[in-house]
C-alpha positions as a LaTeX table, in Angstrom:
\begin{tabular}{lrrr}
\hline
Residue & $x$ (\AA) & $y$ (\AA) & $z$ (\AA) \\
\hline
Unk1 & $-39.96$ & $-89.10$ & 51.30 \\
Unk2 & $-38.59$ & $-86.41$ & 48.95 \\
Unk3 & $-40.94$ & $-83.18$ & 46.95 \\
Unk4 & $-40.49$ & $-81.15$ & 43.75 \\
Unk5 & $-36.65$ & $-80.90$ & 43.03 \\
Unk6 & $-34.75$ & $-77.76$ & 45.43 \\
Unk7 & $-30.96$ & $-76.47$ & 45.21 \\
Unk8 & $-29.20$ & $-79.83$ & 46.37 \\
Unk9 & $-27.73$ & $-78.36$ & 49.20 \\
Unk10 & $-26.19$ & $-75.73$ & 51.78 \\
Unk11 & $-22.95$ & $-73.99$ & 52.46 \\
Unk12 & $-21.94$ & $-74.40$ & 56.32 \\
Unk13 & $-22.58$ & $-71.21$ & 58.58 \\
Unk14 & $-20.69$ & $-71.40$ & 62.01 \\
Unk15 & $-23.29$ & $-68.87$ & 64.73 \\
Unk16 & $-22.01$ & $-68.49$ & 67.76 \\
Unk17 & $-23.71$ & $-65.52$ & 68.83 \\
Unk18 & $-26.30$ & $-65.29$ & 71.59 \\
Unk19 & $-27.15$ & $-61.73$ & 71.37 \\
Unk20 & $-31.17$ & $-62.60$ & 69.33 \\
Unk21 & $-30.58$ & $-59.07$ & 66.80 \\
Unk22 & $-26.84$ & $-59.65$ & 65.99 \\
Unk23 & $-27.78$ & $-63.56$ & 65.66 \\
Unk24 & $-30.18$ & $-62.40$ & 62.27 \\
Unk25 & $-27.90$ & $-60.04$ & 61.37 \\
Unk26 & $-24.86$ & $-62.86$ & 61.34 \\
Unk27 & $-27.45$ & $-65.60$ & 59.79 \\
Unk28 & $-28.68$ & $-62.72$ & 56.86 \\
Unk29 & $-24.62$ & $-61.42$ & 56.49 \\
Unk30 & $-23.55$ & $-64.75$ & 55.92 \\
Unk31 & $-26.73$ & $-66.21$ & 53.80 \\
Unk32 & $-26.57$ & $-62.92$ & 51.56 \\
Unk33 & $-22.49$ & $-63.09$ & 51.05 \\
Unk34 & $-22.54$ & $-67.26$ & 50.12 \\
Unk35 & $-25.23$ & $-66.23$ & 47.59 \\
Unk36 & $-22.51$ & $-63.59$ & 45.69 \\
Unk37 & $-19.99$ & $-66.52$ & 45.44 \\
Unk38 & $-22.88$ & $-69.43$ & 44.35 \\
Unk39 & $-24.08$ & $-70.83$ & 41.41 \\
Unk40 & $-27.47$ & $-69.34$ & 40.56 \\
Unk41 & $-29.02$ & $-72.45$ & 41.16 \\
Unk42 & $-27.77$ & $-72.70$ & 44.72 \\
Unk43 & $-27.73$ & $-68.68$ & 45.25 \\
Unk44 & $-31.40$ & $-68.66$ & 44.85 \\
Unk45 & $-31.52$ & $-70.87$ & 48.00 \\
Unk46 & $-28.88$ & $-68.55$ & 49.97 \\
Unk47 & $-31.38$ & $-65.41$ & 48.68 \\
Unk48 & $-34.27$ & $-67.32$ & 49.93 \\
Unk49 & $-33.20$ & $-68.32$ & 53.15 \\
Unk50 & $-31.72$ & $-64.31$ & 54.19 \\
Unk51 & $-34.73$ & $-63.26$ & 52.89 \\
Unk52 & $-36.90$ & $-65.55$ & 55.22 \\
Unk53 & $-34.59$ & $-65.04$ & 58.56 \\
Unk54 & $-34.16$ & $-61.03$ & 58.04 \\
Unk55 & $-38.02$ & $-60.26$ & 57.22 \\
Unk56 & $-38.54$ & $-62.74$ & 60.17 \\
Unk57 & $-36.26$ & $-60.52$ & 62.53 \\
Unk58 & $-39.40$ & $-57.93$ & 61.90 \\
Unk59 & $-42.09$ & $-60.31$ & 62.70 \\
Unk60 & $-43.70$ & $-59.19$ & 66.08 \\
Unk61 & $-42.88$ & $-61.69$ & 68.44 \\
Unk62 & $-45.46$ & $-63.30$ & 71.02 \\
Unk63 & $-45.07$ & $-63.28$ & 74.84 \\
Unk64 & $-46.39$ & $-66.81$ & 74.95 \\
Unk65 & $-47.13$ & $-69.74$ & 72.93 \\
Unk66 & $-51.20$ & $-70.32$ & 72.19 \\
Unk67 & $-51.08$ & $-73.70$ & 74.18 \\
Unk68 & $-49.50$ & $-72.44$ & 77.12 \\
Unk69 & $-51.67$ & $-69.31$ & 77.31 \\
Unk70 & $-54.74$ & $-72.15$ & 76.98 \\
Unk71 & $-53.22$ & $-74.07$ & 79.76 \\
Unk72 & $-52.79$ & $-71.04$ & 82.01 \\
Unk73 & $-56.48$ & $-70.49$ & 81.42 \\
Unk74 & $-57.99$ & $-73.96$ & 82.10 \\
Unk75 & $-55.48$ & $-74.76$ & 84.98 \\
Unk76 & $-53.01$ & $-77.74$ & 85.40 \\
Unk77 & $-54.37$ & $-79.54$ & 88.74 \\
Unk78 & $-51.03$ & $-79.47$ & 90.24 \\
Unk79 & $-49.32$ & $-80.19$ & 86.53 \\
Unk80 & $-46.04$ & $-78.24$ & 85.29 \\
Unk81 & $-47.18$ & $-76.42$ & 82.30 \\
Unk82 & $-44.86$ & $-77.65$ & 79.10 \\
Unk83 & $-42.61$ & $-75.54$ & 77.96 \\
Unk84 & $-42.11$ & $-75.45$ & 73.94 \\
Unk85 & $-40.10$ & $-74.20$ & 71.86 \\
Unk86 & $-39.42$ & $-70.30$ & 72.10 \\
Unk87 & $-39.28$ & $-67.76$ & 68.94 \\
Unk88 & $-35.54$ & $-67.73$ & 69.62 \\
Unk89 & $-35.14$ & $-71.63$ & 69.86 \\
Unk90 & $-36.85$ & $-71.96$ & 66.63 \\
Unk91 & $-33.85$ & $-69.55$ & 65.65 \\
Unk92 & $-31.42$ & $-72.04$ & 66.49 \\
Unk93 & $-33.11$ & $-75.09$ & 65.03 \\
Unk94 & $-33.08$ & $-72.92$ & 61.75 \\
Unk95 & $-29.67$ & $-72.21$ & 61.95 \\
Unk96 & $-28.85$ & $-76.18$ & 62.71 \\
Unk97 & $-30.59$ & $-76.63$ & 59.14 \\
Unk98 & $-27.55$ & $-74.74$ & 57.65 \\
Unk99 & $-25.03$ & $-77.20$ & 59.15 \\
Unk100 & $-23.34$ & $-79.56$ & 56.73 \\
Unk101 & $-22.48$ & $-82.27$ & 59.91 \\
Unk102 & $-26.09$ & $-82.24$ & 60.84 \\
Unk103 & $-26.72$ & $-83.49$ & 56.51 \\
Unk104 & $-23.70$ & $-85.88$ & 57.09 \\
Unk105 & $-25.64$ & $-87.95$ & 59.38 \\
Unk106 & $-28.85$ & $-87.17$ & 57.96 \\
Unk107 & $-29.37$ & $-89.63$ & 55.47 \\
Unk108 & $-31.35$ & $-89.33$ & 52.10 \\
Unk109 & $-35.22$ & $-88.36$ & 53.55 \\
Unk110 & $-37.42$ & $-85.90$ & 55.28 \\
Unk111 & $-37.78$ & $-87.30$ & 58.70 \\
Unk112 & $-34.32$ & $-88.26$ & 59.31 \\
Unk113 & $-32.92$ & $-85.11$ & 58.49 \\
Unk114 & $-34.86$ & $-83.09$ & 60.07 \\
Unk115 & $-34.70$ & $-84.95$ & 63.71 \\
Unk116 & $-30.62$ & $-84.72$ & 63.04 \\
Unk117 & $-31.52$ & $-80.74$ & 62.72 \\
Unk118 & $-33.11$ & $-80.91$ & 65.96 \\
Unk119 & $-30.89$ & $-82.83$ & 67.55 \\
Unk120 & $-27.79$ & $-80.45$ & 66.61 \\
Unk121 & $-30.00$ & $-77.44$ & 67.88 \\
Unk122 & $-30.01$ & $-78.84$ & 71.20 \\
Unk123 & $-33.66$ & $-80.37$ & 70.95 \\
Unk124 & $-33.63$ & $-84.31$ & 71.31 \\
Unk125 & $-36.46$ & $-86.83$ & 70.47 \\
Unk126 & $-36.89$ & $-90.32$ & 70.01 \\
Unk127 & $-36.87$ & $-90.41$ & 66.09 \\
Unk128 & $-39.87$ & $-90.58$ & 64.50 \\
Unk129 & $-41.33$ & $-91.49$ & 60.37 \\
Unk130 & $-43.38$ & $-88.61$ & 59.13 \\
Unk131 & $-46.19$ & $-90.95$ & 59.35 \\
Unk132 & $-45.58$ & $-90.87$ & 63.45 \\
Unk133 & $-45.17$ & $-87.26$ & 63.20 \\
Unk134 & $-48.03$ & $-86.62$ & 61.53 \\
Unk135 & $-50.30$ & $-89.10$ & 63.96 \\
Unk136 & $-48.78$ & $-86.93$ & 66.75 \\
Unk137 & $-46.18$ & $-88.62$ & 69.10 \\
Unk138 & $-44.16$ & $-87.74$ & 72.62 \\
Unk139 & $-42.26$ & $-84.62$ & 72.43 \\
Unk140 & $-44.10$ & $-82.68$ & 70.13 \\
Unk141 & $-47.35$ & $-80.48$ & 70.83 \\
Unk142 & $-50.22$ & $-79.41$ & 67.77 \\
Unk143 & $-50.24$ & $-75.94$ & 66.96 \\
Unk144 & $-52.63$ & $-74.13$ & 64.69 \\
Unk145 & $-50.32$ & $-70.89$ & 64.20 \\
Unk146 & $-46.93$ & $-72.08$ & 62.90 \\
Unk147 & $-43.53$ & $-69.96$ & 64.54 \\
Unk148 & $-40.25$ & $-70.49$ & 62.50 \\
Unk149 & $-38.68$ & $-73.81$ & 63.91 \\
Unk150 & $-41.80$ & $-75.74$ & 64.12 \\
Unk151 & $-42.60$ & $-78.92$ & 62.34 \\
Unk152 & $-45.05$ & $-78.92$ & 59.19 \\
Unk153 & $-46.20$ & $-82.65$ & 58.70 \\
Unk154 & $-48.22$ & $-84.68$ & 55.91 \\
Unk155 & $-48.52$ & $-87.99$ & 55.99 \\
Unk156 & $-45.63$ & $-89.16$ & 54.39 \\
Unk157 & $-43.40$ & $-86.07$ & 54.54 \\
Unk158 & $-41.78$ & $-83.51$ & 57.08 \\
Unk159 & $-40.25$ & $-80.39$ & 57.20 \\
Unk160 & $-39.37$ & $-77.29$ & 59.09 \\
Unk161 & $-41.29$ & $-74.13$ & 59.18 \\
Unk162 & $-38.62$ & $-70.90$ & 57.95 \\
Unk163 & $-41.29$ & $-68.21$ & 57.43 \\
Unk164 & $-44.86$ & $-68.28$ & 58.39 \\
Unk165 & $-45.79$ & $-65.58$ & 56.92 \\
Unk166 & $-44.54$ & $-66.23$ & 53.73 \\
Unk167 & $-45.89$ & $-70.29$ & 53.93 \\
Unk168 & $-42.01$ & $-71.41$ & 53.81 \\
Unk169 & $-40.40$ & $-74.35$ & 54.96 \\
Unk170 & $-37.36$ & $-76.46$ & 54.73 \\
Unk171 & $-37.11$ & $-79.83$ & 53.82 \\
Unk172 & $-35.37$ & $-82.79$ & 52.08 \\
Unk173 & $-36.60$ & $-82.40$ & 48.36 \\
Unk174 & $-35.73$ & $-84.92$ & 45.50 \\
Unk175 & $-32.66$ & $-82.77$ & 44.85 \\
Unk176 & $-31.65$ & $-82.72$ & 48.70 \\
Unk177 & $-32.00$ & $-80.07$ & 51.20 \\
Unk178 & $-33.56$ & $-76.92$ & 50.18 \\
Unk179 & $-36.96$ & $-74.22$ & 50.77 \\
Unk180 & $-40.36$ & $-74.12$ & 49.62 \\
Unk181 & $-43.99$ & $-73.29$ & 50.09 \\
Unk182 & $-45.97$ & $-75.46$ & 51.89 \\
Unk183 & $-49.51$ & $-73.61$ & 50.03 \\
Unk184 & $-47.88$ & $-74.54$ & 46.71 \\
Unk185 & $-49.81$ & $-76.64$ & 44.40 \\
Unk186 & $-47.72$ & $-79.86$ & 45.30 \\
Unk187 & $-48.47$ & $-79.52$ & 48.48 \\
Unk188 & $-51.54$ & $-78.59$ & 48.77 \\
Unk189 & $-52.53$ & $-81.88$ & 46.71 \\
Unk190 & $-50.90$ & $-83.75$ & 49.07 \\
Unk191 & $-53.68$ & $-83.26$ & 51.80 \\
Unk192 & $-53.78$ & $-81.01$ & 55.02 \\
Unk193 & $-50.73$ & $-79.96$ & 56.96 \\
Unk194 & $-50.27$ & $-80.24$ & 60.25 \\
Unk195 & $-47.95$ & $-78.50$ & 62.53 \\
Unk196 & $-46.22$ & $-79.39$ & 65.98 \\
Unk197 & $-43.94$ & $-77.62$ & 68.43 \\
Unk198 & $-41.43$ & $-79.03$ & 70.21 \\
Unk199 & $-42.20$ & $-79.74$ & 74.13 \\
Unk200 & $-38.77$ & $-79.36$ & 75.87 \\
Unk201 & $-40.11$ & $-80.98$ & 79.14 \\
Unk202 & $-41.59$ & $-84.07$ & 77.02 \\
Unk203 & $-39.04$ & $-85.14$ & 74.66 \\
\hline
\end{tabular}
């Protein structure tokens, strides 16, 4: 399902880097220089998304995720402890947004597009509606605190978390790909978000 009309799409960014620092720096360069040579339309997007990954860069980072710090806590009676997604995986699923083969495959709508996201960052899953999403399914763990990369969910659409902080996510609006805030009125009418981290021992 689409939202409120977004610039209709992205330019391609090619990261290669592994280095974390020089990865924002690349992702911000290359964001900030494709927003010079836009259309103001699609250059707010561009300013939107550098913004989002450079303040993000800033962010203090966590040693550990909430649920596996829980885990640790209550034991795991002989049990692996699940291993989600990481600050700097969350990167890369945020740089797989930017990807124009990942929309080529995508289709027109929320959930599709953003599994073909995850599966370009390196981040399979059985693909899922929003609906699914939303009821929880395999592969994905509920988290109150949101990290950039994670999924925001209503029922009925899906998106990816960009900037916690700032309440912004990506998505597939009614004008195609694009950013917004998830404590804007639109949203906000349509009901309580959930959000859900990627398990990479579950998927």
């Amino acid at each position: 399902m689409t939202g409120p009309s977004a610039p209709a799409s992205l330019a391609p960014v090619i990261l290669s880097l592994h280095n974390r620092n020089l990865l924002y720096g690349e992702l911000c360069i290359k964001l900030w220089t494709m927003a010079a040579a836009s259309k103001p339309v699609i250059a707010a997007l561009f300013c939107g998304l550098a913004l989002c990954v450079c303040s993000a860069q800033q962010a203090p980072r966590q040693t550990g995720t909430p649920n596996a710090t829980q885990q640790k806590a209550s034991g795991t009676r002989g049990r692996s402890t699940n291993r989600t997604l990481t600050p700097d995986d969350g990167l890369g699923v945020i740089s797989a947004a930017l990807d124009p083969k990942v929309r080529r495959y995508a289709g027109h709508d929320c959930s599709h597009l953003v599994h073909a996201i995850y599966e370009r960052a390196g981040f399979p899953y059985a693909y899922a509606s929003s609906h699914d999403l939303y009821a929880g399914t395999q592969g994905f763990q509920r988290v109150s605190r949101p990290q950039p990369g994670d999924l925001i969910v209503w029922s009925g659409h899906v998106g990816i978390v960009v900037r916690p902080s700032r309440h912004v996510f990506f998505s597939f609006m009614s004008a195609g790909p694009g950013i917004d805030h998830y404590d804007a009125p639109y949203w906000v009418n349509r009901g309580h978000a959930r959000f859900y981290r990627y398990v990479k021992n579950d998927a």
